[in-house]
CHARMM internal coordinates of N, CA and C (Angstrom, degrees):
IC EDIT
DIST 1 N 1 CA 1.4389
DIST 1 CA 1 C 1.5286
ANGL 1 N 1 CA 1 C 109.40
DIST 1 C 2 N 1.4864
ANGL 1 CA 1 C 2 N 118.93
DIHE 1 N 1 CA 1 C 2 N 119.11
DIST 2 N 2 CA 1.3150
ANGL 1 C 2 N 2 CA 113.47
DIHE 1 CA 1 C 2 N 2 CA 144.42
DIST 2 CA 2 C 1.6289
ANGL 2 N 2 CA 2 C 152.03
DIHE 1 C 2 N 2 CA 2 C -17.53
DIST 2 C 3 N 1.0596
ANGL 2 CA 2 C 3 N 128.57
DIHE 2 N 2 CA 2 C 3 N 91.21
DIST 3 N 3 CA 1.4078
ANGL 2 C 3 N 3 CA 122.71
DIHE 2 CA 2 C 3 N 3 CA -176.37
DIST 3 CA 3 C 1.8654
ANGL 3 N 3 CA 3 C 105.92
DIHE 2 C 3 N 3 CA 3 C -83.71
DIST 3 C 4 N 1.6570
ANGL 3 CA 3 C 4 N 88.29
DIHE 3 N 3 CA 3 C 4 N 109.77
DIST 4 N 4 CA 1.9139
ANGL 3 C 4 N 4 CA 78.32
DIHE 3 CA 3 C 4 N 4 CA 173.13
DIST 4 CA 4 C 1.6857
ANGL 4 N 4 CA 4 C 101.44
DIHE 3 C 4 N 4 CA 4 C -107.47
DIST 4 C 5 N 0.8533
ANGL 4 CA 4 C 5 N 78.26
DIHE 4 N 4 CA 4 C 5 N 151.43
DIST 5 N 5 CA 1.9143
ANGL 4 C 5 N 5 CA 89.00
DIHE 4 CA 4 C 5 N 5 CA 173.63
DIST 5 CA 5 C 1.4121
ANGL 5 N 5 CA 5 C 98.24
DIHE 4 C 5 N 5 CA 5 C -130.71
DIST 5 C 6 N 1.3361
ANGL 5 CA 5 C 6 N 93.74
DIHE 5 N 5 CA 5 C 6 N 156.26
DIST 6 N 6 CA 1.8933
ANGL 5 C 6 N 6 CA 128.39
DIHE 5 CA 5 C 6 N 6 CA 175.16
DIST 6 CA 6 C 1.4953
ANGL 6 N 6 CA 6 C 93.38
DIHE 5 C 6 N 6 CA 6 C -52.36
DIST 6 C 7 N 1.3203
ANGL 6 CA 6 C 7 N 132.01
DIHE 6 N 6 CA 6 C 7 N 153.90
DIST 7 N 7 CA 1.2550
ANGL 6 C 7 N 7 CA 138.76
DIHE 6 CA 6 C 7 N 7 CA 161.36
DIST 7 CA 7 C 1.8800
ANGL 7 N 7 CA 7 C 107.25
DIHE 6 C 7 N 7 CA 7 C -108.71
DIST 7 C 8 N 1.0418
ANGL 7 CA 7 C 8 N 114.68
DIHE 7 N 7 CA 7 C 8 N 129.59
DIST 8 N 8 CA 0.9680
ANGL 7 C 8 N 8 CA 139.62
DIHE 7 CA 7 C 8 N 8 CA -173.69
DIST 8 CA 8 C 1.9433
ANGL 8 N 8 CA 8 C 104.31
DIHE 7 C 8 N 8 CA 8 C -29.00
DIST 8 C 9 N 1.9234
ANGL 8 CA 8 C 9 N 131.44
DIHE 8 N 8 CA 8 C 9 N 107.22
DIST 9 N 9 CA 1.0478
ANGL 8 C 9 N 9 CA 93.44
DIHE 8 CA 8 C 9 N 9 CA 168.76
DIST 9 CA 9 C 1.4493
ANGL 9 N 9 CA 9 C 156.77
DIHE 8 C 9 N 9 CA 9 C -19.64
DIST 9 C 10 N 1.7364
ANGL 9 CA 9 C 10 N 104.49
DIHE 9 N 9 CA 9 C 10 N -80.98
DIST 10 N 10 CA 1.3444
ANGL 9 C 10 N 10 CA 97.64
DIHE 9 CA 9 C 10 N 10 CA 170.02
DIST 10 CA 10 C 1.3689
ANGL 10 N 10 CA 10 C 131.85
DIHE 9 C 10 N 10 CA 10 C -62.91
DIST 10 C 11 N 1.4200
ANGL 10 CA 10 C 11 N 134.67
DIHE 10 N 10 CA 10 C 11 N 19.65
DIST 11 N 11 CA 1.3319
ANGL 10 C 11 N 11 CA 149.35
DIHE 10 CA 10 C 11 N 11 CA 162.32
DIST 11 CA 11 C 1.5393
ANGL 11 N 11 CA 11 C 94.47
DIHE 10 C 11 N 11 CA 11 C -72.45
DIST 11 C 12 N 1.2930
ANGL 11 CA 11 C 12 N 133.35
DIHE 11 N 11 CA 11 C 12 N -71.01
DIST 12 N 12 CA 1.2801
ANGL 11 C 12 N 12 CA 128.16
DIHE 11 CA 11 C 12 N 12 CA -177.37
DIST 12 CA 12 C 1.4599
ANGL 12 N 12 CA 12 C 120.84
DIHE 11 C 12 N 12 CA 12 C -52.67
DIST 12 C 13 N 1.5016
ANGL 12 CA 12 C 13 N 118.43
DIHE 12 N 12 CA 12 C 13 N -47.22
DIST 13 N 13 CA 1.2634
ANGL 12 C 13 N 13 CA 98.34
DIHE 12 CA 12 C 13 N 13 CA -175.65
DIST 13 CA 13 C 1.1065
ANGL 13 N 13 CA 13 C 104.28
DIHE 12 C 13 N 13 CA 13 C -98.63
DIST 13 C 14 N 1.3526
ANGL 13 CA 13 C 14 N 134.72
DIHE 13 N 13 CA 13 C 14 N 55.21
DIST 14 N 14 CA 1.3435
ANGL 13 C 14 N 14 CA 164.69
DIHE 13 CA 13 C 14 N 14 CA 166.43
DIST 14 CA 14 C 1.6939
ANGL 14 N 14 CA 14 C 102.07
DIHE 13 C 14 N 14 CA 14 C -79.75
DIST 14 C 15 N 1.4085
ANGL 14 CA 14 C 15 N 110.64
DIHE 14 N 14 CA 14 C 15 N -43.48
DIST 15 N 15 CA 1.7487
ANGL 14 C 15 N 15 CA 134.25
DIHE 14 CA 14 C 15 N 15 CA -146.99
DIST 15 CA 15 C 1.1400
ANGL 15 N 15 CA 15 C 93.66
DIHE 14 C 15 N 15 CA 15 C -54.57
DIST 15 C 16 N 1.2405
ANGL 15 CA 15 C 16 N 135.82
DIHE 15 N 15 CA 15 C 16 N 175.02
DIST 16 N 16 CA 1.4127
ANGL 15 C 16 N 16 CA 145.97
DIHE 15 CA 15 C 16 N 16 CA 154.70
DIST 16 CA 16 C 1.9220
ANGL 16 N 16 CA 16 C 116.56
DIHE 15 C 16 N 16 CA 16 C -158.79
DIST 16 C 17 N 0.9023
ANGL 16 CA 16 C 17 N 108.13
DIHE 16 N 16 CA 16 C 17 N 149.26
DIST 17 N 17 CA 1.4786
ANGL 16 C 17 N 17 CA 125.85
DIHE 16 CA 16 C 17 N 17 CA -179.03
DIST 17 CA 17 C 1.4318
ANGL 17 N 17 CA 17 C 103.83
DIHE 16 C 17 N 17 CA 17 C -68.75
DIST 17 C 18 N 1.4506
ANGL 17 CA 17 C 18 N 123.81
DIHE 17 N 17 CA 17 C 18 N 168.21
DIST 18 N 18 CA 1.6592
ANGL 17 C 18 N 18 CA 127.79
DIHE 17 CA 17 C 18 N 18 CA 136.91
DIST 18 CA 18 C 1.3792
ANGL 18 N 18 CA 18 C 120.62
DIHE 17 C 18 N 18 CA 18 C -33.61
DIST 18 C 19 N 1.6907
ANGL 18 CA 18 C 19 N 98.72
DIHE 18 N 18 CA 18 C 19 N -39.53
DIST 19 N 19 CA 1.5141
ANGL 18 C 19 N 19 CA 99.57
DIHE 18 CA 18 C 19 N 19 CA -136.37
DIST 19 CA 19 C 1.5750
ANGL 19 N 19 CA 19 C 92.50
DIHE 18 C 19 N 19 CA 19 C -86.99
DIST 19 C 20 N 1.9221
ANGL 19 CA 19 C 20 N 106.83
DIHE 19 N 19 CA 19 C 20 N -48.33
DIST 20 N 20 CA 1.3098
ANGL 19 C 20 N 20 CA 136.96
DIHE 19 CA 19 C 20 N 20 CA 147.92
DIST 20 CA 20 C 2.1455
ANGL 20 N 20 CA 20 C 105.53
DIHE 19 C 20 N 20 CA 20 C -6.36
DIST 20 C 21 N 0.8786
ANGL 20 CA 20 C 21 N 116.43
DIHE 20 N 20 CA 20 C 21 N -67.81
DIST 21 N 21 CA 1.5129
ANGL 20 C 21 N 21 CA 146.23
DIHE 20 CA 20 C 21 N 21 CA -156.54
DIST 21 CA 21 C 1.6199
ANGL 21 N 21 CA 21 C 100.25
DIHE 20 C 21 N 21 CA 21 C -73.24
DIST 21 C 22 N 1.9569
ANGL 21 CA 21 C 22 N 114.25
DIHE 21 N 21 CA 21 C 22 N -56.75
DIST 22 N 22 CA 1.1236
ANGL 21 C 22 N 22 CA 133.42
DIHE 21 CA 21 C 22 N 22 CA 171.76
DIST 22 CA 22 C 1.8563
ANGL 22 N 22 CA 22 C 99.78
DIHE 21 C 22 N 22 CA 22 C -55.93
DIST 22 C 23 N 0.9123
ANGL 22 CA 22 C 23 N 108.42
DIHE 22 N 22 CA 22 C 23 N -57.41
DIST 23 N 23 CA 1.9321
ANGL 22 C 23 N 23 CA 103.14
DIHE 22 CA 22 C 23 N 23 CA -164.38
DIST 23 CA 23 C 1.5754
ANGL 23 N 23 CA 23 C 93.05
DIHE 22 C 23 N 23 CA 23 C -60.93
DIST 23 C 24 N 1.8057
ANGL 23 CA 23 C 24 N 121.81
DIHE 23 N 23 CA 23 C 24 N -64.38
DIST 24 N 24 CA 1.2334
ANGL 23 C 24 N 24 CA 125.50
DIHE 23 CA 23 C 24 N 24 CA 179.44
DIST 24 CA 24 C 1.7900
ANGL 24 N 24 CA 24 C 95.25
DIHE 23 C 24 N 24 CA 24 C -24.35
DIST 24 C 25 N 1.2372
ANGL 24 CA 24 C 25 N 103.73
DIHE 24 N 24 CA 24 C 25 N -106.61
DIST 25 N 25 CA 1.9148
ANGL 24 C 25 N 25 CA 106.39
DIHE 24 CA 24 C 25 N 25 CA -178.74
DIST 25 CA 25 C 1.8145
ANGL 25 N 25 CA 25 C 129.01
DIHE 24 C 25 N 25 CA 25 C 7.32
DIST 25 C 26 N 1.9644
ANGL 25 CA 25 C 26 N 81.63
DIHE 25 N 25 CA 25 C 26 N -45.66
DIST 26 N 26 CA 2.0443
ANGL 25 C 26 N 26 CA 86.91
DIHE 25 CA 25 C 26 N 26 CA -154.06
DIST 26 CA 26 C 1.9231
ANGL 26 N 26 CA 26 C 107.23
DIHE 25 C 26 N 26 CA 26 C 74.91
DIST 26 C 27 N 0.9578
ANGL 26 CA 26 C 27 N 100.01
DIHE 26 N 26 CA 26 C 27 N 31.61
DIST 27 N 27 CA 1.1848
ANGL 26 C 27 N 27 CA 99.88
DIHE 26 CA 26 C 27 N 27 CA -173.95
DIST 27 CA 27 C 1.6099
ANGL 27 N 27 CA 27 C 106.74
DIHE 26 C 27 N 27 CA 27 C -129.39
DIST 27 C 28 N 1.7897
ANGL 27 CA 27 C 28 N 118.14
DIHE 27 N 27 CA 27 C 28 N 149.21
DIST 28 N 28 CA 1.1726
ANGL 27 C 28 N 28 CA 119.29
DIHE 27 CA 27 C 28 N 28 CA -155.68
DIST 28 CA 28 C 1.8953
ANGL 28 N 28 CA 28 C 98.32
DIHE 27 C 28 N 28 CA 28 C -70.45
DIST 28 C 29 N 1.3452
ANGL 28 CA 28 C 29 N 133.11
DIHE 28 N 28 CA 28 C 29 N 152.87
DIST 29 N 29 CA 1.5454
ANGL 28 C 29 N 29 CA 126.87
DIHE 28 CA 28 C 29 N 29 CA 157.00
DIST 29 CA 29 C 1.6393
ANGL 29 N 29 CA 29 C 127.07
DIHE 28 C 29 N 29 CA 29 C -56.74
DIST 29 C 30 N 1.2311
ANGL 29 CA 29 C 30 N 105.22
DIHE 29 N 29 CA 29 C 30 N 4.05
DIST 30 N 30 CA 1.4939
ANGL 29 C 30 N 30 CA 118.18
DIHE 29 CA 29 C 30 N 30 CA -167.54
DIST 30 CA 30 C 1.4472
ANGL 30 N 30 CA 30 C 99.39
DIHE 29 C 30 N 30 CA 30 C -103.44
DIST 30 C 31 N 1.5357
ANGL 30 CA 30 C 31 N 106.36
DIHE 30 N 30 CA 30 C 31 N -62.87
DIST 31 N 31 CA 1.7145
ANGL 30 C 31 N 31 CA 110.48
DIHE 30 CA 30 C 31 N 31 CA 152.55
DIST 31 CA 31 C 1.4658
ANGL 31 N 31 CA 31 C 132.03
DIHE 30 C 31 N 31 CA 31 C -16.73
DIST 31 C 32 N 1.1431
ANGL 31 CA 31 C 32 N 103.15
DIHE 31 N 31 CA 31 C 32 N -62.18
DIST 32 N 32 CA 1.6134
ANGL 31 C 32 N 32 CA 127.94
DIHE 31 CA 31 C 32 N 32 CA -179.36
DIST 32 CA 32 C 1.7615
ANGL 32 N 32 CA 32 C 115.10
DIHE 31 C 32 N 32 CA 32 C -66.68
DIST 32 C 33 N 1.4681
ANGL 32 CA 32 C 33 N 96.99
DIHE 32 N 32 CA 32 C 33 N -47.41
DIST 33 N 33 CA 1.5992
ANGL 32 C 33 N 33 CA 109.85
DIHE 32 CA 32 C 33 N 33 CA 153.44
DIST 33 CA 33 C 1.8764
ANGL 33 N 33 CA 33 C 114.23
DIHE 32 C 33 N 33 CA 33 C -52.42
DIST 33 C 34 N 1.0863
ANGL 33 CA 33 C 34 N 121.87
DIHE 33 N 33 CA 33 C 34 N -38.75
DIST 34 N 34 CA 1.4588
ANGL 33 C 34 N 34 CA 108.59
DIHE 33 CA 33 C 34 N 34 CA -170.08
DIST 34 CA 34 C 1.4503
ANGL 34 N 34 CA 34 C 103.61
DIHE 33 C 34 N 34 CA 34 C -73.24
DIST 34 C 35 N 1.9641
ANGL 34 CA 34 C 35 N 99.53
DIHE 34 N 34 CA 34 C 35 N -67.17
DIST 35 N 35 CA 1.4392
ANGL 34 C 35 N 35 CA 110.36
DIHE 34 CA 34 C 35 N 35 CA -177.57
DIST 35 CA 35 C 1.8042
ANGL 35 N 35 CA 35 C 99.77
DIHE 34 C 35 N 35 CA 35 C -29.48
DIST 35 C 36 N 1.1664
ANGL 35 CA 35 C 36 N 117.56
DIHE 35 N 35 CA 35 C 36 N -50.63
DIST 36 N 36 CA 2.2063
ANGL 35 C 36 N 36 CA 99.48
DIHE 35 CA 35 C 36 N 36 CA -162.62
DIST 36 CA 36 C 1.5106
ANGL 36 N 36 CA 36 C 82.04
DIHE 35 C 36 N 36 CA 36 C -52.62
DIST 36 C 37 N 1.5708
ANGL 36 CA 36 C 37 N 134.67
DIHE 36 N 36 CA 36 C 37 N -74.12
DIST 37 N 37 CA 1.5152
ANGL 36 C 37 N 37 CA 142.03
DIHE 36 CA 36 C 37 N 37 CA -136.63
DIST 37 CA 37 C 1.6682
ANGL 37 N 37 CA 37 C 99.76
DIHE 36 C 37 N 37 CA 37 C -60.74
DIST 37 C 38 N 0.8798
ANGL 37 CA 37 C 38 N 114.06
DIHE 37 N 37 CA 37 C 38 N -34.40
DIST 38 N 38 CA 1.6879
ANGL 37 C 38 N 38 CA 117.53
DIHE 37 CA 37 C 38 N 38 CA 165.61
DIST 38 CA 38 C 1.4931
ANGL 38 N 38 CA 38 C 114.81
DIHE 37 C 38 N 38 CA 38 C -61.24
DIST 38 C 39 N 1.3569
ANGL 38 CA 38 C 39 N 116.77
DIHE 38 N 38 CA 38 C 39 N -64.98
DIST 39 N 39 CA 1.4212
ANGL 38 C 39 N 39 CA 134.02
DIHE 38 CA 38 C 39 N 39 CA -175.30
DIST 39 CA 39 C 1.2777
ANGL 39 N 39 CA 39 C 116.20
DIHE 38 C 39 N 39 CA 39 C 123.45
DIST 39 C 40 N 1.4247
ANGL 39 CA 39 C 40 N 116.38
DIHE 39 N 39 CA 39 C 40 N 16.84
DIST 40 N 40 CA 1.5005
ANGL 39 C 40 N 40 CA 113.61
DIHE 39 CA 39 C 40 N 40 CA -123.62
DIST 40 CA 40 C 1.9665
ANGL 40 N 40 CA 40 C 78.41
DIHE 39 C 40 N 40 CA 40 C -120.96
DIST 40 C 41 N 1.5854
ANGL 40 CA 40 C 41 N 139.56
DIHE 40 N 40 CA 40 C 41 N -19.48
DIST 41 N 41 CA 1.0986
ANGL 40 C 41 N 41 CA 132.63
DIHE 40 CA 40 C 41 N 41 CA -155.37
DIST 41 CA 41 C 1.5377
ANGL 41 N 41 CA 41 C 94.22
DIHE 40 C 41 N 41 CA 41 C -113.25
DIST 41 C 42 N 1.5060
ANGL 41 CA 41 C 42 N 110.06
DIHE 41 N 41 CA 41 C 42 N 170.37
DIST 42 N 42 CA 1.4710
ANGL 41 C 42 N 42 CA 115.89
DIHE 41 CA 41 C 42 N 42 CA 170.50
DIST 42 CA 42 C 1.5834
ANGL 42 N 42 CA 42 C 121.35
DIHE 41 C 42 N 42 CA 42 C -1.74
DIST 42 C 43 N 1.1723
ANGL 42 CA 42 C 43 N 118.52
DIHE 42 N 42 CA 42 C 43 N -179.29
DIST 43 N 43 CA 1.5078
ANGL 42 C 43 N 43 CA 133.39
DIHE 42 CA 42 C 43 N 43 CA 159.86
DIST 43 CA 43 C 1.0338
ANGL 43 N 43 CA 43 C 111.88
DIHE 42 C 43 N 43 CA 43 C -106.75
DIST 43 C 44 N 1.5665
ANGL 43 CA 43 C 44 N 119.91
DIHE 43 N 43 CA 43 C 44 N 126.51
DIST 44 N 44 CA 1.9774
ANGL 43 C 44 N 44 CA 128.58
DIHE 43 CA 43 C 44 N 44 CA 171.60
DIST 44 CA 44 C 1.0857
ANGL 44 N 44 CA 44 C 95.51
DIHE 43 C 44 N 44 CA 44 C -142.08
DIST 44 C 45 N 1.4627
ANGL 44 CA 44 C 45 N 104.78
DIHE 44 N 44 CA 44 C 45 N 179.36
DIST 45 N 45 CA 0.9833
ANGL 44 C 45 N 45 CA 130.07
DIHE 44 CA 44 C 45 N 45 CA -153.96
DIST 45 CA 45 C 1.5673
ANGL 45 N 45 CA 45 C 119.44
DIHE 44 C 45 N 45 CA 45 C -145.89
DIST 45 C 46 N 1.3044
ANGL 45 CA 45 C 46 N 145.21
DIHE 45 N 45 CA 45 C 46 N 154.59
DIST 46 N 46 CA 1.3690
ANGL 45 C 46 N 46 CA 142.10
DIHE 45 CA 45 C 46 N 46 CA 141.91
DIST 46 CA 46 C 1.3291
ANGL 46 N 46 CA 46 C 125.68
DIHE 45 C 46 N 46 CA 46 C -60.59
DIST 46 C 47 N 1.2863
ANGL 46 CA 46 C 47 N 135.61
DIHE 46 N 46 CA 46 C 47 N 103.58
DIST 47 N 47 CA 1.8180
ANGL 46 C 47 N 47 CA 129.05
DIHE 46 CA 46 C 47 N 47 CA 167.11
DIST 47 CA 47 C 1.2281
ANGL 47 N 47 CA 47 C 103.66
DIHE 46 C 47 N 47 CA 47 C -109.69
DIST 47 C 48 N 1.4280
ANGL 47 CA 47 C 48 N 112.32
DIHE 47 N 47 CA 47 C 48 N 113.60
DIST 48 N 48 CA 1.4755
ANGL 47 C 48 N 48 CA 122.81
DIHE 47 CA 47 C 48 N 48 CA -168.52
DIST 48 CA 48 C 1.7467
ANGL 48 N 48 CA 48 C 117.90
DIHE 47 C 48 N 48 CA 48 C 43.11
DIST 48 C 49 N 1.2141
ANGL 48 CA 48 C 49 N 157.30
DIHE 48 N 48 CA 48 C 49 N -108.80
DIST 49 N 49 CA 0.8514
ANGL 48 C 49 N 49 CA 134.72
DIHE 48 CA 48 C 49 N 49 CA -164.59
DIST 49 CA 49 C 1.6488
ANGL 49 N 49 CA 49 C 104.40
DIHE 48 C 49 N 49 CA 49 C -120.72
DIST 49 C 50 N 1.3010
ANGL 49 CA 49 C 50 N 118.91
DIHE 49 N 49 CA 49 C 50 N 21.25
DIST 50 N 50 CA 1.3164
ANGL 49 C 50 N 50 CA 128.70
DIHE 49 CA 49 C 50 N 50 CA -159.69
DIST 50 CA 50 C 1.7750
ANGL 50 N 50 CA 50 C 117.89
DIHE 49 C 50 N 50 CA 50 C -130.02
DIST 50 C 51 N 1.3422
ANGL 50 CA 50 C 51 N 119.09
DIHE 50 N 50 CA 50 C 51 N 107.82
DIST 51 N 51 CA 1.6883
ANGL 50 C 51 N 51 CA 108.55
DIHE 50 CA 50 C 51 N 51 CA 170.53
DIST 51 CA 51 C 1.4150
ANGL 51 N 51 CA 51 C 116.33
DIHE 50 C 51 N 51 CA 51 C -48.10
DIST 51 C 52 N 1.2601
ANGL 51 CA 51 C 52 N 96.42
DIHE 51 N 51 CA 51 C 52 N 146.28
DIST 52 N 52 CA 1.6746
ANGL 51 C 52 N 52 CA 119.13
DIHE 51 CA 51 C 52 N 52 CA 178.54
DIST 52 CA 52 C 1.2730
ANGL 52 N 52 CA 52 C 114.57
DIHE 51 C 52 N 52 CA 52 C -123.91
DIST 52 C 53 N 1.6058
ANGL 52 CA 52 C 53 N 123.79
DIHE 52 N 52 CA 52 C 53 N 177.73
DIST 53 N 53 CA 0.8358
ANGL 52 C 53 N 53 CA 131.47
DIHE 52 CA 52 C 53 N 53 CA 142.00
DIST 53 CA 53 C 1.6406
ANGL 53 N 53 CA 53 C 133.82
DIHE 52 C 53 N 53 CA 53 C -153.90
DIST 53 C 54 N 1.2541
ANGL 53 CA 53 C 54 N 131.74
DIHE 53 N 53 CA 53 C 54 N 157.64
DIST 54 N 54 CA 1.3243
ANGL 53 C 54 N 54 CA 105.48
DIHE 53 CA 53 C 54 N 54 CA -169.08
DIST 54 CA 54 C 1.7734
ANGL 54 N 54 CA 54 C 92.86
DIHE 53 C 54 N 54 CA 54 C -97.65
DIST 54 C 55 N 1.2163
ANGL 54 CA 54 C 55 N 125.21
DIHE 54 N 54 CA 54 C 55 N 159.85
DIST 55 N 55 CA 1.1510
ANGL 54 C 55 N 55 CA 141.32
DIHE 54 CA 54 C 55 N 55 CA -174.49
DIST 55 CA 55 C 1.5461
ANGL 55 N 55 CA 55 C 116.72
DIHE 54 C 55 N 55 CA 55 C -63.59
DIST 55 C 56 N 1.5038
ANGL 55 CA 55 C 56 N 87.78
DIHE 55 N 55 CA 55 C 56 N -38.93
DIST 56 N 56 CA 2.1227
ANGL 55 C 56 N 56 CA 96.95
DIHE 55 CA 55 C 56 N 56 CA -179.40
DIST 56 CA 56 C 1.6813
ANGL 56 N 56 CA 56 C 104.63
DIHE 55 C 56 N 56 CA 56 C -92.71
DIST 56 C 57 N 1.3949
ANGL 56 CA 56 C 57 N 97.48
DIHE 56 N 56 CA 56 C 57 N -12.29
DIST 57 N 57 CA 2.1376
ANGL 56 C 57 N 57 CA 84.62
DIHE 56 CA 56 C 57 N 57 CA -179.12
DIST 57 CA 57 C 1.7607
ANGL 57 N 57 CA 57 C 82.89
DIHE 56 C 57 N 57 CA 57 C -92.51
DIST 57 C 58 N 0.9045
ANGL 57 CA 57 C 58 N 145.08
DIHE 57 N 57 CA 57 C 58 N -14.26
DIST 58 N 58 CA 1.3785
ANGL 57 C 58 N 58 CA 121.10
DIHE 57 CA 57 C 58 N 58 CA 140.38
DIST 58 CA 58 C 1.7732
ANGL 58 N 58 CA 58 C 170.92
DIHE 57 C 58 N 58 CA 58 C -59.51
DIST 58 C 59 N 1.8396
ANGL 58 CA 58 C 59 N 72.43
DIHE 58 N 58 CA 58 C 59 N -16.66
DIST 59 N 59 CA 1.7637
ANGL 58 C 59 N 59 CA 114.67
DIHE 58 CA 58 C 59 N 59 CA 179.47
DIST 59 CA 59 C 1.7418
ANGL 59 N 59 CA 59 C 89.07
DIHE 58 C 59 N 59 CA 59 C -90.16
DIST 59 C 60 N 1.1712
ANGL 59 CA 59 C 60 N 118.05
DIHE 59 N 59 CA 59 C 60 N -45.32
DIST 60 N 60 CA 1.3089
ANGL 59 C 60 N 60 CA 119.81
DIHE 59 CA 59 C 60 N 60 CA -160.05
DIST 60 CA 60 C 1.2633
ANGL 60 N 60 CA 60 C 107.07
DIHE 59 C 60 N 60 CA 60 C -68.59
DIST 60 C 61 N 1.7275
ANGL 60 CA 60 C 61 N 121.46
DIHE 60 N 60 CA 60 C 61 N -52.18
DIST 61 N 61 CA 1.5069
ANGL 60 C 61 N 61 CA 121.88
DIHE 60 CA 60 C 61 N 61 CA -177.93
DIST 61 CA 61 C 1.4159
ANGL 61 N 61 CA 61 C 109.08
DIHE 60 C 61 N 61 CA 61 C -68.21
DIST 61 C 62 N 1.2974
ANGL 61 CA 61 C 62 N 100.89
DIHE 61 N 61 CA 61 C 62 N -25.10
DIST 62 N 62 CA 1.8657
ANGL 61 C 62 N 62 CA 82.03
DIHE 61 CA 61 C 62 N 62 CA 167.19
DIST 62 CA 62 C 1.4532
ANGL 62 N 62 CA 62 C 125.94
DIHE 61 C 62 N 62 CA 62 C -73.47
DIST 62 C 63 N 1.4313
ANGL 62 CA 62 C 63 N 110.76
DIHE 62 N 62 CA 62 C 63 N -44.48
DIST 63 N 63 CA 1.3496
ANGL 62 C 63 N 63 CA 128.64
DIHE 62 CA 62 C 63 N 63 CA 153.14
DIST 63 CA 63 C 1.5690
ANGL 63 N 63 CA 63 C 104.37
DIHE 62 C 63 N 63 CA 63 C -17.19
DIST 63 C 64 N 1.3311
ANGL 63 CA 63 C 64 N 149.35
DIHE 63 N 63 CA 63 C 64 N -97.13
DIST 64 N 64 CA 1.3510
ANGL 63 C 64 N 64 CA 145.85
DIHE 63 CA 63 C 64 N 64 CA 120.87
DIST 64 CA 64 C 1.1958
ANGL 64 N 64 CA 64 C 118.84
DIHE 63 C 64 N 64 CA 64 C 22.70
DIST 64 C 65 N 1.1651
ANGL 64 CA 64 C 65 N 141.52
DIHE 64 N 64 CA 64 C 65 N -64.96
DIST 65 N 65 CA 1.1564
ANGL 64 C 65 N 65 CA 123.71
DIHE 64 CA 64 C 65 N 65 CA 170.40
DIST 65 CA 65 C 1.3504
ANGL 65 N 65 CA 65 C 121.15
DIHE 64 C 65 N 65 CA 65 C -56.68
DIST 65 C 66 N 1.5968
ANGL 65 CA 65 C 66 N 117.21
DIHE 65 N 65 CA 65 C 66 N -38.27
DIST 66 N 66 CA 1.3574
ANGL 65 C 66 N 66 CA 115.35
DIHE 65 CA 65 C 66 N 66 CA -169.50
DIST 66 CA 66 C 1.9291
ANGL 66 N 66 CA 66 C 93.05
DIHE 65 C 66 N 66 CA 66 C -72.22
DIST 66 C 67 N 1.2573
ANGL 66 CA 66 C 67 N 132.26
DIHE 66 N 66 CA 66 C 67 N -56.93
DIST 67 N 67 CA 1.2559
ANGL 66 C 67 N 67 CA 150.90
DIHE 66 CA 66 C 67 N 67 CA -176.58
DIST 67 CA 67 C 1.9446
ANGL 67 N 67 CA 67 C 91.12
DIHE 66 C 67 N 67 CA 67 C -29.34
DIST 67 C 68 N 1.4364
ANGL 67 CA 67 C 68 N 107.74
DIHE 67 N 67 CA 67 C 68 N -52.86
DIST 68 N 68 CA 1.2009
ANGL 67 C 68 N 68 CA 106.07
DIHE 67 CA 67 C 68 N 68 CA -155.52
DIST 68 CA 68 C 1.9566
ANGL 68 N 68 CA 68 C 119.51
DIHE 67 C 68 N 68 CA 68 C -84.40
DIST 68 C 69 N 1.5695
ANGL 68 CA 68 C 69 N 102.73
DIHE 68 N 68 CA 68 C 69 N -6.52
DIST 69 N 69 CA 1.4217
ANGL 68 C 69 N 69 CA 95.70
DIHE 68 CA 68 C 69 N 69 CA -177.15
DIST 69 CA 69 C 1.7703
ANGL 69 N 69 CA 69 C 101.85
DIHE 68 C 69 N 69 CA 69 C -89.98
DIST 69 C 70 N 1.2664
ANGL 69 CA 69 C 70 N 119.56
DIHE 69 N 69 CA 69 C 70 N 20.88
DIST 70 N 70 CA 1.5353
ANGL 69 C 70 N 70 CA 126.75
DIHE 69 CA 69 C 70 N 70 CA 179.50
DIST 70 CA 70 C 1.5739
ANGL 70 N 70 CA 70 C 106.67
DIHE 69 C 70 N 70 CA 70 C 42.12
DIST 70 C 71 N 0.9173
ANGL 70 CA 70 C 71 N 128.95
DIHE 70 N 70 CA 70 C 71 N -3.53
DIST 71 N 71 CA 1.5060
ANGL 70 C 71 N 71 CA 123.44
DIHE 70 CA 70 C 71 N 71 CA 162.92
DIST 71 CA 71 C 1.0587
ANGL 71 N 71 CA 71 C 133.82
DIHE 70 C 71 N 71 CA 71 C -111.77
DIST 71 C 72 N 1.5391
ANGL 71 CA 71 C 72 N 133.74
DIHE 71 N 71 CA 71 C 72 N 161.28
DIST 72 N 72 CA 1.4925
ANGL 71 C 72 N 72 CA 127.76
DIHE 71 CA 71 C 72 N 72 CA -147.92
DIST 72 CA 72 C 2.0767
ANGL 72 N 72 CA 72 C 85.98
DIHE 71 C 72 N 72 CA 72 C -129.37
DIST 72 C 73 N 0.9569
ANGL 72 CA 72 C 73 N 108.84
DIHE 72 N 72 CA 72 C 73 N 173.66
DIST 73 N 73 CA 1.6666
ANGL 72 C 73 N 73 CA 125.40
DIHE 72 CA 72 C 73 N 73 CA 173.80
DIST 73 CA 73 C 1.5918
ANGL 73 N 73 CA 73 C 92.42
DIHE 72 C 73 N 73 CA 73 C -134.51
DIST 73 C 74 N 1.4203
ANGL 73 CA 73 C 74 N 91.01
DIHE 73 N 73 CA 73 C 74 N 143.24
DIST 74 N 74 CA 1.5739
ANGL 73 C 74 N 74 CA 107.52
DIHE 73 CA 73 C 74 N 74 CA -173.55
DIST 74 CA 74 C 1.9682
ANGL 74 N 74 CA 74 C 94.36
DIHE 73 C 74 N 74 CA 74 C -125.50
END
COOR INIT
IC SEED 1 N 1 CA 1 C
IC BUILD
């Protein structure tokens, strides 16, 4: 038998859309569409027949991006 457990509130409303993800950014939804087809944008996911995302694997890849152009703006 399966053991399901509750998932942690703020884990759920953690979730975010494409579109959700696109406004977060400032960035176009078409954009956001390539970066997944590359591999190259956030981390999502499938929940039932629908992309997701969690809110912090989104904070994080940006996190990374900024980490990764080795330069700062003053």
């Amino acid at each position: 038998m399966t053991d399901h457990t509750t998932p942690e509130p703020e884990r759920i409303d953690a979730l975010m859309t494409i579109e959700e993800v696109a406004e977060l950014l400032r960035m176009p939804l078409a954009t956001v569409r390539y970066w997944r087809v590359l591999g190259t944008g956030p981390r999502g996911f499938i929940l039932g027949r629908r992309l997701r995302y969690f809110r912090q694997d989104v904070l994080d890849w940006l996190e990374e991006q900024r980490e990764s152009t080795g330069r700062g703006v003053a």
